[in-house]
Backbone as CSV, one residue per row, in Angstrom:
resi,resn,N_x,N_y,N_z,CA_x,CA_y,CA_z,C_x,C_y,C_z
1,UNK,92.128,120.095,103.509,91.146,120.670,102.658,89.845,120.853,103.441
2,UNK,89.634,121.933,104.148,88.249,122.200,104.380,87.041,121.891,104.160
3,UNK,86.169,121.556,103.911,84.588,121.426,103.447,83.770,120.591,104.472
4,UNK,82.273,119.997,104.312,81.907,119.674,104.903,81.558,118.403,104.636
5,UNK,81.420,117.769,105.716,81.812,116.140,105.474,80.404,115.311,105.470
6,UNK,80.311,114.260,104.634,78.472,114.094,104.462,78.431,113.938,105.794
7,UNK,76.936,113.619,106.309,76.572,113.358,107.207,75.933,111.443,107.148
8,UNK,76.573,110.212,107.581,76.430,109.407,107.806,75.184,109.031,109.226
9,UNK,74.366,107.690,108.548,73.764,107.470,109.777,73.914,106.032,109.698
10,UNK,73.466,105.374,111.030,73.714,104.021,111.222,72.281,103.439,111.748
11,UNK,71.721,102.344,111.160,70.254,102.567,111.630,70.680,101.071,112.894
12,UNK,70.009,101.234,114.078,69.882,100.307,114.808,70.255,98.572,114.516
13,UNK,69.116,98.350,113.246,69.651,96.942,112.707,70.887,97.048,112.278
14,UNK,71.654,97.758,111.324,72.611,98.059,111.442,74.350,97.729,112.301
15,UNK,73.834,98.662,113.429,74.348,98.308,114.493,74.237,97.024,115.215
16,UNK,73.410,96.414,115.129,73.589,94.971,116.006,73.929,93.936,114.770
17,UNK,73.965,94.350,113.513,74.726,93.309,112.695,76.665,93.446,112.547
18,UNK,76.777,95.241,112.967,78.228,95.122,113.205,78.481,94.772,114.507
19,UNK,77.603,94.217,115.213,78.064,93.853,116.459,78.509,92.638,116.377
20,UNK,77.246,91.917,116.057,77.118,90.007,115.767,78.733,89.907,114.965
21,UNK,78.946,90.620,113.765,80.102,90.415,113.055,81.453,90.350,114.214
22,UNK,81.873,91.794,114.859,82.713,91.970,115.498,82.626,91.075,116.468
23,UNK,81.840,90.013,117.138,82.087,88.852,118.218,82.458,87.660,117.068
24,UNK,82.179,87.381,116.154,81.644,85.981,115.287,83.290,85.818,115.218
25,UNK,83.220,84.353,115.378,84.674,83.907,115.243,84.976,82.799,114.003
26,UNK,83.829,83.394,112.853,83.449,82.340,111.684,84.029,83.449,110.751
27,UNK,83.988,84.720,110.803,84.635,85.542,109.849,85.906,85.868,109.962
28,UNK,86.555,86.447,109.361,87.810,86.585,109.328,88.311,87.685,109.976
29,UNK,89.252,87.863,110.234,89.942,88.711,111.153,89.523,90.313,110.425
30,UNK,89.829,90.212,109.226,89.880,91.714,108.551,88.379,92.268,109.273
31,UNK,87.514,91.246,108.729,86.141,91.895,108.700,85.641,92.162,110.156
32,UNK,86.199,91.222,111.043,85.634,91.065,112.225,86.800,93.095,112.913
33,UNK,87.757,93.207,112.421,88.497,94.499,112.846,87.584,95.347,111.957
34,UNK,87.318,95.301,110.756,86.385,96.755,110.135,85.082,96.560,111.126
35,UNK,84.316,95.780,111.372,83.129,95.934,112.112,83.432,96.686,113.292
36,UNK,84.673,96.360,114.300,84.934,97.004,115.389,85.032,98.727,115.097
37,UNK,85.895,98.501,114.012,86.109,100.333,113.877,84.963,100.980,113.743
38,UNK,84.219,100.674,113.008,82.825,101.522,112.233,81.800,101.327,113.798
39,UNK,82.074,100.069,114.452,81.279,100.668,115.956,81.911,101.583,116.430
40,UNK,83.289,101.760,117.087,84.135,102.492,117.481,83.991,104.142,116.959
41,UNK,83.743,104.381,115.941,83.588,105.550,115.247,82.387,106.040,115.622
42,UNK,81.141,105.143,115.376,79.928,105.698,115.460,79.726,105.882,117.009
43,UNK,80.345,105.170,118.199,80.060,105.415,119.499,80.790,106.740,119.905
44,UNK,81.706,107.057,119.155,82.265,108.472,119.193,81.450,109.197,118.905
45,UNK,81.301,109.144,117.694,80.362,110.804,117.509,79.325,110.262,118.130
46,UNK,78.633,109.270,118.303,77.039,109.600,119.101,77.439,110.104,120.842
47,UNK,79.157,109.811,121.228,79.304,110.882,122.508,79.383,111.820,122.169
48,UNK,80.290,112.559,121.047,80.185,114.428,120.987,78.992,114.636,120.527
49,UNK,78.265,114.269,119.788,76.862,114.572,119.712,75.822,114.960,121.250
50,UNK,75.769,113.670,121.800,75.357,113.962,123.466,75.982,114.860,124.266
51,UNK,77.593,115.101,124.191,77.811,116.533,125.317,77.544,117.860,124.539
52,UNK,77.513,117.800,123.305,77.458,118.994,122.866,79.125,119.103,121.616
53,UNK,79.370,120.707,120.862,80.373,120.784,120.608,81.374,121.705,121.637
């Protein structure tokens, strides 16, 4: 289905709280794997963003 997809942002604090999560070995596995993805995702598009489309 075509359309356009919102546009998400991640603010800095943000980012270093899914970081702290994705090392912490006090949370649980699930949460500590969603923190990784949602970095993983956002370090993607902030590369196609930087080369261009």
């Amino acid at each position: 289905m075509p359309g356009k997809a919102a546009k998400v942002v991640i603010t800095e604090r943000q980012q270093e709280v899914l970081l702290m999560m994705s090392r912490s070995v006090t949370i649980s596995f699930h949460l500590r794997q969603l923190a990784r993805i949602i970095l993983l995702g956002f370090s993607h598009l902030q590369a196609v963003s930087d080369h261009g489309p």
